[in-house]
C-alpha positions in Angstrom: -5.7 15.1 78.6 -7.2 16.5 75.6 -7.2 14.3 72.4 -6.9 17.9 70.5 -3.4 18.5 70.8 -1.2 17.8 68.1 1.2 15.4 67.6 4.4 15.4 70.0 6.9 18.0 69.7 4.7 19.7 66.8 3.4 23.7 67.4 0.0 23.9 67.3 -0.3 27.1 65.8 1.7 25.3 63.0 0.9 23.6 59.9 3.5 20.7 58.5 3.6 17.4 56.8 3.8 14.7 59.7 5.7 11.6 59.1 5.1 8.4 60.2 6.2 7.1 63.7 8.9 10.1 63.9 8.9 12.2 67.0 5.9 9.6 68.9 7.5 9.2 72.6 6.5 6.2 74.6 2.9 6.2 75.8 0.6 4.9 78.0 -1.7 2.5 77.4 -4.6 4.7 77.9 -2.9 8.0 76.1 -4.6 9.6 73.1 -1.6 11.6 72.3 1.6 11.2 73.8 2.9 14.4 75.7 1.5 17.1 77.5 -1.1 19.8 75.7 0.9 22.7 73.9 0.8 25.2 75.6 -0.3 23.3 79.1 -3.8 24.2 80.3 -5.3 25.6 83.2 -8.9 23.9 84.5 -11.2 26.2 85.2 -8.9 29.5 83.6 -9.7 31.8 81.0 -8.2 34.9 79.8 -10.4 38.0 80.8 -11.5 40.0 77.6 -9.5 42.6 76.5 -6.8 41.5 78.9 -3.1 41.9 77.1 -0.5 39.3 77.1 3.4 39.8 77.8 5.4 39.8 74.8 8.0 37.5 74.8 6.5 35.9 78.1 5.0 32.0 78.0 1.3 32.4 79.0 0.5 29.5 80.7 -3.1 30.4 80.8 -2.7 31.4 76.8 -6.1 29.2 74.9 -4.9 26.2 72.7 -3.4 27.0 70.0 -2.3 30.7 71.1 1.4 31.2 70.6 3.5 33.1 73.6 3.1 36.2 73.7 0.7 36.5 70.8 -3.6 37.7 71.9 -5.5 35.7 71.2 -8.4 36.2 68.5 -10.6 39.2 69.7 -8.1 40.2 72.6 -6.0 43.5 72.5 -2.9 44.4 72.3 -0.9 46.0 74.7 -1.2 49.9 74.2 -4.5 49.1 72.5 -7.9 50.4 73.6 -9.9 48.5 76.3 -13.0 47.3 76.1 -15.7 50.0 77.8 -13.1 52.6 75.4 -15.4 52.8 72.3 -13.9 53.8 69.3 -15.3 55.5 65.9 -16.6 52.2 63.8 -16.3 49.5 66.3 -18.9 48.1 68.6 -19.3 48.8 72.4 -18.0 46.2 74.6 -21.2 43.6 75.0 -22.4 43.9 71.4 -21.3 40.9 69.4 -18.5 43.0 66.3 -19.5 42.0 62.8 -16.6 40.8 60.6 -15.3 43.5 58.7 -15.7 45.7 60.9 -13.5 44.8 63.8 -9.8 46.8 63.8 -8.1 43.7 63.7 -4.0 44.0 63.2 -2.2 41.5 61.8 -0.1 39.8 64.0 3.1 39.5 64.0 5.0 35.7 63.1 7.7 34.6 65.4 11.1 34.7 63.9 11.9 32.9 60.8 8.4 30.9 60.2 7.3 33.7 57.5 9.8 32.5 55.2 9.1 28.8 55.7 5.6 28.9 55.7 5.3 31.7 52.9 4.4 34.4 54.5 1.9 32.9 57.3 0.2 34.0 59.0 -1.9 34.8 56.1 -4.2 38.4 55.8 -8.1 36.9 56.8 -10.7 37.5 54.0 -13.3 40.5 54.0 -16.4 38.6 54.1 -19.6 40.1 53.1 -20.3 43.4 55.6 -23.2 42.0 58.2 -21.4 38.6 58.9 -21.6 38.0 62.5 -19.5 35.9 64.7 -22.2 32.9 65.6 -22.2 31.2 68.3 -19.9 27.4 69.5 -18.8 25.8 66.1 -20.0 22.5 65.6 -23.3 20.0 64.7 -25.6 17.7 66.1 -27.5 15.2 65.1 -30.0 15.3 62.4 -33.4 14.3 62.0 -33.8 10.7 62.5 -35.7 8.7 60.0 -39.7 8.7 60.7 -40.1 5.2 63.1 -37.1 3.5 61.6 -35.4 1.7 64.0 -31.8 1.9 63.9 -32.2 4.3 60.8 -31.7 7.2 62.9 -28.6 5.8 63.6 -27.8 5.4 60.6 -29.0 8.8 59.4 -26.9 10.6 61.8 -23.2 8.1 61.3 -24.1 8.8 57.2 -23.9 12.5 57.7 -20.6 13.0 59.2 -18.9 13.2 55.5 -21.8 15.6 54.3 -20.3 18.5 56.5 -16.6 18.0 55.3 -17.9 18.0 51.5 -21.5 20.0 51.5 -20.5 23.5 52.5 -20.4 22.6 56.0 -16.5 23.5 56.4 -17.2 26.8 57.9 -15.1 28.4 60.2 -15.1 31.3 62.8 -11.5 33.3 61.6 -10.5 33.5 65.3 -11.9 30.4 67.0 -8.4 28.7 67.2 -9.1 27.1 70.5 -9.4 23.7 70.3 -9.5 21.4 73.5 -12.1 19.5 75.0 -13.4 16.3 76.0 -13.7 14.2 72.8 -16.3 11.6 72.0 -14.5 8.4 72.5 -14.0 10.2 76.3 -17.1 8.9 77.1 -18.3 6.3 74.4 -18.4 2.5 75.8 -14.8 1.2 76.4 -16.1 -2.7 74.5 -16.7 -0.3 71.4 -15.6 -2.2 68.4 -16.0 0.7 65.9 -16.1 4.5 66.3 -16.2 7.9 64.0 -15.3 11.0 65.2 -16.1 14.0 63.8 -14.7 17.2 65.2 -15.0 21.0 63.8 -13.5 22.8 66.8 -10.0 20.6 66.3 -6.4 21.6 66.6 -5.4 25.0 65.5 -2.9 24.1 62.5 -6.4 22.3 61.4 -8.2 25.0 61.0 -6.1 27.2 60.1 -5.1 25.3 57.4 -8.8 24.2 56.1 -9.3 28.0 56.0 -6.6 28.4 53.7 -7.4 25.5 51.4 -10.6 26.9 51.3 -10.4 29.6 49.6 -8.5 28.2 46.5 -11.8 26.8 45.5 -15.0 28.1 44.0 -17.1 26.0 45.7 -15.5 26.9 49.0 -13.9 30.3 49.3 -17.5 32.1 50.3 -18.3 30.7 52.6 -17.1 32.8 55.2 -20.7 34.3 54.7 -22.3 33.5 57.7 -23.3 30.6 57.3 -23.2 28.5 60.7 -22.6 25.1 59.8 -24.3 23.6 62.0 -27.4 25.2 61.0 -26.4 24.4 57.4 -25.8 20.3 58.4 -29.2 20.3 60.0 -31.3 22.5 57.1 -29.4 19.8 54.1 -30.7 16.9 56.4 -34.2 18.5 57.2 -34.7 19.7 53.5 -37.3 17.0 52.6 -38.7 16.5 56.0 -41.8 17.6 57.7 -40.4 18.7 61.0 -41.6 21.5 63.1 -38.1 22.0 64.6 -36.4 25.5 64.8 -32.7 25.6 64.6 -32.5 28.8 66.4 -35.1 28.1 69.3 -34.5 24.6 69.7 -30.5 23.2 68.8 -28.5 26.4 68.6 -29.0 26.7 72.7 -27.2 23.3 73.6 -25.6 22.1 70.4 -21.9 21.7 71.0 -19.0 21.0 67.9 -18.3 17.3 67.8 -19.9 14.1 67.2 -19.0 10.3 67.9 -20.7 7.3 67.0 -19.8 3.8 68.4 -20.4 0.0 67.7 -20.7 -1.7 70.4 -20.9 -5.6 70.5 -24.6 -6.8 72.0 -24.0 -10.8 72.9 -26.7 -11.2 69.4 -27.0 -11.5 66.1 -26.9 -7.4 65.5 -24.7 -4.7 67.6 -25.4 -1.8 69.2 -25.2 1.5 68.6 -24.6 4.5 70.4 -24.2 8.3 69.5 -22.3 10.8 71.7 -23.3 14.5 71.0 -21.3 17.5 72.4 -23.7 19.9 74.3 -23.7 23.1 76.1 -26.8 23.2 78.2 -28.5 19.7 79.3 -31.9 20.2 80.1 -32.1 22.2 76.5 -30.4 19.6 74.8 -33.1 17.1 76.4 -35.8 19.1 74.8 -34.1 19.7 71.9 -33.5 16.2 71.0 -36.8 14.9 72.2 -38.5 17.7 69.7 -35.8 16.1 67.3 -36.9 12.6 67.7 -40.5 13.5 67.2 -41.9 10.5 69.0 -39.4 7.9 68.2 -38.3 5.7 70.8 -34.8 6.1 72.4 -32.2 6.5 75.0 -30.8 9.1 76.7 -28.3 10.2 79.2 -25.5 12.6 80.1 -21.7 12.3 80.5 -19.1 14.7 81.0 -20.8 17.4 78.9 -22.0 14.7 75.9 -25.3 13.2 75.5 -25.9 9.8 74.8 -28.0 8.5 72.5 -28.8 4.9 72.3 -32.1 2.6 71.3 -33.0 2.0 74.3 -33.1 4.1 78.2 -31.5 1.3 79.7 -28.6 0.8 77.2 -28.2 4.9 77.6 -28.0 4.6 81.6 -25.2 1.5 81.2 -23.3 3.6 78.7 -23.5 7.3 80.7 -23.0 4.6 84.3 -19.8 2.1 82.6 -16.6 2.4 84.6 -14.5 2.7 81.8 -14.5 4.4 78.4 -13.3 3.7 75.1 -10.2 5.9 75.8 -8.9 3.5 78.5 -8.9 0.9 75.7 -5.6 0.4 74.9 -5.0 -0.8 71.5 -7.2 2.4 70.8 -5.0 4.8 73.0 -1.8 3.1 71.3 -3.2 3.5 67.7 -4.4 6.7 67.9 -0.9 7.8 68.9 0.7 6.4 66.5 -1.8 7.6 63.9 -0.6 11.0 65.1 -2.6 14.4 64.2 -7.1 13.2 64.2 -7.6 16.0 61.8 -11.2 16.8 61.5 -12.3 13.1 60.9 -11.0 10.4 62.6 -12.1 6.6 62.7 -10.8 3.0 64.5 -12.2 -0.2 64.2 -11.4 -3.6 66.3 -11.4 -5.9 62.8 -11.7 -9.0 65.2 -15.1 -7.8 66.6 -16.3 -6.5 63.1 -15.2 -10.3 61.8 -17.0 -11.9 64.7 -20.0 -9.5 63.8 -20.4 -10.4 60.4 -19.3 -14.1 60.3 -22.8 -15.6 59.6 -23.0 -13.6 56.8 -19.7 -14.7 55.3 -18.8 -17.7 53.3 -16.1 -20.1 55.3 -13.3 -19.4 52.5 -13.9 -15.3 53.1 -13.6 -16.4 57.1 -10.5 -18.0 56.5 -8.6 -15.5 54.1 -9.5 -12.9 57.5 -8.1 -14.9 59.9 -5.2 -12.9 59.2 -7.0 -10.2 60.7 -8.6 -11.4 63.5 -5.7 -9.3 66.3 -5.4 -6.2 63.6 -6.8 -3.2 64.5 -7.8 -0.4 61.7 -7.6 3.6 62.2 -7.5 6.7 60.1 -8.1 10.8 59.7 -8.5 13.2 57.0 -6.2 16.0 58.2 -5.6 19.2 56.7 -2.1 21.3 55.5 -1.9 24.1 53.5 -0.6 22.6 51.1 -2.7 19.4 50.7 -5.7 17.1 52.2 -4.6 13.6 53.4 -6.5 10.9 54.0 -3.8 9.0 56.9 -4.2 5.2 57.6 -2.9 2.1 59.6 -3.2 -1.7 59.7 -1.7 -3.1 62.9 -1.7 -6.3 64.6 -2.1 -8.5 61.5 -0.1 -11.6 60.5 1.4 -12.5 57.4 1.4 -9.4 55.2 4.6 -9.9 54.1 6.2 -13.4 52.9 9.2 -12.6 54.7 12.2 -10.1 55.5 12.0 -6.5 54.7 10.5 -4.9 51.7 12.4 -3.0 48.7 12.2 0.7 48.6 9.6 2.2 46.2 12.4 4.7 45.3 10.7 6.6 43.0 12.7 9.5 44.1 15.4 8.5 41.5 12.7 8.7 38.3 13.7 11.5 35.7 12.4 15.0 37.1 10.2 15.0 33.8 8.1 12.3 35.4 4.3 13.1 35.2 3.5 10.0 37.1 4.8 6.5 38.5 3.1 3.8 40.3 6.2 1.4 42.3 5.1 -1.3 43.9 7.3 -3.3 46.2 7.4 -7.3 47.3 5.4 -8.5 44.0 7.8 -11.7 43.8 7.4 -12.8 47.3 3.5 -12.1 47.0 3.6 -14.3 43.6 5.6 -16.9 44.7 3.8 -17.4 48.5 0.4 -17.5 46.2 0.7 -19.0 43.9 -1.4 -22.0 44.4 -4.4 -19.9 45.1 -3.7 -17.7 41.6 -3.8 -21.6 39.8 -7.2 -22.2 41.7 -8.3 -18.6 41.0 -7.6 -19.4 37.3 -9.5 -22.4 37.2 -13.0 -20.5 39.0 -12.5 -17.6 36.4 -12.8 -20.2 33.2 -10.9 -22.6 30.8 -9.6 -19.6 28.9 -7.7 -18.4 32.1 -7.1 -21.6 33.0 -5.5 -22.5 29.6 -3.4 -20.0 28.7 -1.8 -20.3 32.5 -1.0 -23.7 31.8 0.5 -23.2 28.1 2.5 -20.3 29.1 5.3 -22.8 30.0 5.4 -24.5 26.9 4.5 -22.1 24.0 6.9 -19.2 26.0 9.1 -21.6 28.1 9.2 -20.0 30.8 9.5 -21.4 34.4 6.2 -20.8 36.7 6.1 -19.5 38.8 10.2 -18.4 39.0 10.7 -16.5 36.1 7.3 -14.4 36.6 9.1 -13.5 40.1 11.9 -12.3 38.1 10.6 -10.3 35.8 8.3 -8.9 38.8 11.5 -8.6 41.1 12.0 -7.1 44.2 10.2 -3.5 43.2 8.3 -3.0 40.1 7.8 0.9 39.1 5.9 1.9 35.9 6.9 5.7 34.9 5.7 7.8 32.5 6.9 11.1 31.1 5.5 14.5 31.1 6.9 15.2 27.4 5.1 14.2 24.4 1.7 13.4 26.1 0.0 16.0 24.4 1.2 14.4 20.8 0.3 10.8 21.6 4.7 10.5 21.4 4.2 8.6 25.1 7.6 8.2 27.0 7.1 5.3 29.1 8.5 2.3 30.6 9.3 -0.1 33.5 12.2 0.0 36.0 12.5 -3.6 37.8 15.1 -3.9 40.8 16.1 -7.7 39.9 18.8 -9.5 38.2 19.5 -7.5 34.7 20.9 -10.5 33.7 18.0 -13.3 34.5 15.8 -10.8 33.7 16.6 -9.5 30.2 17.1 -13.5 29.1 13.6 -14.1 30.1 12.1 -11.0 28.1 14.6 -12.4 25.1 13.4 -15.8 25.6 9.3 -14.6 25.5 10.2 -12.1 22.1 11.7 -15.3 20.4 8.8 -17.4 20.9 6.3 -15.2 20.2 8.4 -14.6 16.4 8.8 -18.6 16.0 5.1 -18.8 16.7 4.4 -16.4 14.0 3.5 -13.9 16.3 4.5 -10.2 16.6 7.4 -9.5 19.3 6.5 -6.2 20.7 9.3 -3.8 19.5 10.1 -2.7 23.2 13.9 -0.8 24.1 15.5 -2.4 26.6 18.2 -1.0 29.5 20.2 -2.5 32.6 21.5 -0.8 35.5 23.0 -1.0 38.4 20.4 -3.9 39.7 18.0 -3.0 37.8 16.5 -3.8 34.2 14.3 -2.1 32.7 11.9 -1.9 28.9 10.7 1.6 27.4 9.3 3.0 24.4 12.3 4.3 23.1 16.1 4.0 23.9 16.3 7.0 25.5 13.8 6.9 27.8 14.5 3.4 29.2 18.5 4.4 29.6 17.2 7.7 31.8 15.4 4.9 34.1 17.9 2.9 34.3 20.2 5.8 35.8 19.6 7.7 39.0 17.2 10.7 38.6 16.3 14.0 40.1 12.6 13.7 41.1 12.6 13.9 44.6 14.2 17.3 44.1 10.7 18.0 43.3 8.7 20.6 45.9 5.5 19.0 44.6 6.9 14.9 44.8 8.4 15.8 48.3 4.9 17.2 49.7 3.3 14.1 48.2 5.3 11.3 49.4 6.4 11.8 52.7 9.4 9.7 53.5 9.9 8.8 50.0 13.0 6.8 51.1 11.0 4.4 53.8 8.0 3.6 51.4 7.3 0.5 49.8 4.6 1.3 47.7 3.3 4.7 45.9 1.5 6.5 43.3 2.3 9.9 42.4 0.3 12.2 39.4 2.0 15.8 38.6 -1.2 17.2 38.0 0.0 20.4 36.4 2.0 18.1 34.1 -0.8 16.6 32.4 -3.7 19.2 33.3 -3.9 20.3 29.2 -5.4 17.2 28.1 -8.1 17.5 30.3 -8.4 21.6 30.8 -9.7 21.9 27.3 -12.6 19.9 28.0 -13.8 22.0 30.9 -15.3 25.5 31.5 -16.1 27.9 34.4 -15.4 26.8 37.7 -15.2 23.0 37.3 -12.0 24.3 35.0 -10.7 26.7 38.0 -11.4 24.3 40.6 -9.0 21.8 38.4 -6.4 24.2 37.9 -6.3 24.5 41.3 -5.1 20.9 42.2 -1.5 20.4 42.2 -1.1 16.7 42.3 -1.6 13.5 43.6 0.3 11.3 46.1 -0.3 7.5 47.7 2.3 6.1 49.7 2.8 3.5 52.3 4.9 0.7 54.1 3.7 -2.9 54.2 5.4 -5.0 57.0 4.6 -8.6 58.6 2.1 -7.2 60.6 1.6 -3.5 59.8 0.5 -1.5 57.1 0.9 2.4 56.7 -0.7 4.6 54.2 -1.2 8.4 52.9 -3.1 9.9 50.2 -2.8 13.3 49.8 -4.2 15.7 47.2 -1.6 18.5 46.6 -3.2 22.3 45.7 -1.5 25.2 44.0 
């Protein structure tokens, strides 16, 4: 089963906000992604060229990410001309079309998604007349560092974030395929770590990384050409002397994904290994060995990867191993709960990275991870249409949580004019569990930290580490307003689910010492609510926090923190709230790439043993 497909019940073709653990059936141990593929594959099938489809007919031979009844990219419709029927401006069947000029139609959406989605599916860009179609999507690995040792490694893992962020997000407009073995498919199954990198993923992936694309300067060209695997491999190669030639000697065999592994050794360092997607094997031999220029190294084949390892006899364990790391699983389980792998994905066994590095740690940092010796860590940068998210998960770890269930972050019921909030839940558990270590802390960071912590009872008489807890409380959210920024006339405050009662006596009690010390109270406005307390600039503002408000009516808040009600953490930024106090300052297109951004969202649940989180950065 492919690892491509997209989250359970979810239309590849499609493009929508996923929310945790809703709609993940029960998997096998060994599943990437629970489910069948969408729509199911056929080994060994491919649509002939020009062939039309049925409307209203499933296709089960249709390619990934092809809806029923819909061509897909470069086939024709019915009543359409046939390949070997050459017509004025377009190519002869067995010439490769340049873009723009191809008599592509626009395709028609299925029934009620062009009002949700805004009109999708959305027209396709002119790009510069000449462009040609190039050949498999994808990159490979780069030129190692000159006798190095592991640094070709190291050199190839480091450039995995250079093609999401150095131009190398290029996309064929019609290659919506998606499929495919993946990496960890044939990587070691004892693999403690692992990054994936993928640029022939899911449709709703690219589809969506297309459209993002083109709301940004930096990005919306470049649809010129431009394959980016040429361009990953020219950025690494820029200061090298190498006598390689992209076109003779990578573009033959060089497939579209990329997968390196950690893989423990039984010594003091780990092993590595490196499984490149390829097309042709006794071309990607040659290629890599022109790549390698002399270094030493591994190499052997699996399921259409090569592998890429120190040494020859690591490479023939690896391409021989009965297993792989997709029958792992704690991977198979996280991965499906992680959901959609976006472009980038990642996993790491934090038990074998701890066991890895523990002669390099000191015995209180090995203690304070014992917690995580069981957990398991795994993430993806993911693409909408609306936003980029960076998606992550904690499992398997102990004692996260004091005990019981978190508070809600609730930040849904700020004031609509909200132009950000940070809510955090569980601070009185955390403060009270730890506090011990925060008086030892204290003590290590010097006598003034040490001194004021233990005067704070007497000069403010306040009960430590109680009274802290209440004033913490169950949730703690910091708000700030959108009106009066720009005139320094800040609207801000603190909502605290606690006892209004215990908690405004403890904020009276601290004002009247600090004025019987000779000190200055801080002239603070002060609200309760229904279990809630909360301080503000002005009167106003902190009576509006302590009543329900209308934020998560908010398009923007609701496309920023998914599940808003099931969080118990977040940080959300209205960009276009506050973008005139920093628009002023900037010109060209560092000011219309800022413009462009929408706002800012990081949410996440925090339980005994798991943690969730999403960051996502919202665009116009």
């Amino acid at each position: 089963m492919s690892a491509n497909n997209p989250p359970y019940g979810q239309d590849p073709d499609r493009t929508r906000a996923y929310n945790w653990n809703q709609g993940q059936p029960e998997s096998g141990p060994t599943a990437q992604y629970p489910g069948q593929p969408y729509p199911p594959q056929q080994p060994n099938q491919q649509q002939p060229y020009g062939q039309p489809q049925g409307q209203g007919a499933y296709d089960p031979q249709a390619s990934y990410g092809q809806q029923p009844g819909r061509p897909a990219y470069g086939q024709s419709q019915p009543g359409q001309p046939q390949p070997g029927q050459p017509q004025p401006g377009q190519p002869q069947y067995g010439q490769q079309p340049q873009y723009g000029q191809q008599n592509w139609q626009p395709q028609q959406p299925q029934q009620g998604w062009q009002q949700e989605q805004g009109g999708w599916p959305p027209q396709p860009p002119q790009p510069p007349q000449g462009w040609q179609q190039q050949g498999p999507e994808g990159f490979g690995p780069p030129q190692p560092a000159k006798k190095g040792g592991k640094g070709w490694v190291i050199a190839i893992a480091a450039t995995l974030a250079v093609v999401l962020f150095g131009g190398g997000a290029v996309w064929a407009v019609g290659a919506l395929s998606g499929g495919g073995a993946q990496p960890n498919d044939v990587l070691p199954a004892e693999s403690m770590a692992y990054v994936r990198i993928d640029l022939d993923p899911a449709a709703n992936q690219k589809a969506a990384l297309f459209q993002l694309a083109r709301k940004f300067t930096a990005t919306k060209d470049t649809f010129s050409g431009e394959d980016p695997r040429k361009a990953l491999f020219d950025t690494i190669n820029e200061n090298a002397d190498t006598k390689v030639d992209f076109a003779k000697d990578v573009d033959p065999w060089l497939g579209s994904r990329i997968g390196v592994a950690v893989v423990p050794s039984g010594k003091e360092e780990p092993d590595y290994a490196v499984a490149v997607q390829v097309t042709d094997e006794e071309a990607a031999r040659a290629g890599i060995a022109k790549l390698m220029d002399g270094d030493e190294y591994g190499i052997a084949f699996r399921d259409d990867y090569a592998l890429l390892t120190e040494t020859q006899a690591l490479a023939d364990k690896y391409a021989a191993g009965e297993g792989t790391l997709s029958d792992n699983a704690e991977f198979g389980d996280d991965m499906g709960a992680l959901g959609e792998q976006g472009v980038l994905s990642f996993w790491a066994d934090m038990g074998g990275l701890i066991e890895a590095t523990k002669s390099e740690v000191t015995a209180e940092q090995a203690k304070a991870a014992e917690q995580f010796k069981d957990a398991r860590f795994t993430g993806a940068l993911r693409f909408d249409s609306a936003y980029v998210e960076l998606a992550g998960m904690l499992r398997g770890a102990t004692g996260l949580n004091a005990e019981g269930d978190l508070a809600a972050a609730n930040l849904a019921t700020l004031p609509a004019g909200t132009a950000g909030a940070l809510s955090i839940s569980g601070l009185d558990e955390l403060l009270t569990k730890n506090w011990a270590d925060i008086e030892k802390q204290s003590a290590a960071a010097g006598p003034e930290a040490q001194q004021m912590l233990t005067q704070m009872p007497s000069q403010l008489g306040l009960q430590l580490p109680g009274d802290l807890a209440t004033v913490v409380g169950k949730n703690f959210t910091l708000a700030v307003d959108g009106e009066g920024l720009e005139t320094n006339q800040i609207k801000g405050g603190v909502r605290v689910a606690t006892d209004p009662a215990k908690a405004q006596a403890i904020i009276d009690k601290v004002q009247q010492a600090l004025t019987q010390g000779g000190g200055a109270a801080p002239q603070i406005a002060k609200a309760t609510g229904d279990g809630v307390f909360t301080v503000a600039t002005t009167d106003e503002y902190a009576k509006q926090l302590a009543t329900e408000g209308t934020l998560g009516e908010s398009e923007a808040f609701q496309a920023a923190i998914p599940n808003a009600e099931e969080v118990n953490f977040a940080l959300f930024v209205d960009l276009d709230k506050i973008e005139n106090l920093y628009l002023k300052s900037m010109q060209g297109d560092d000011k219309a790439n800022a413009q462009a951004l929408r706002a800012i969202g990081l949410s996440g649940t925090r339980g005994d043993s798991e943690l969730t989180m999403s960051l996502r950065v919202l665009v116009n």
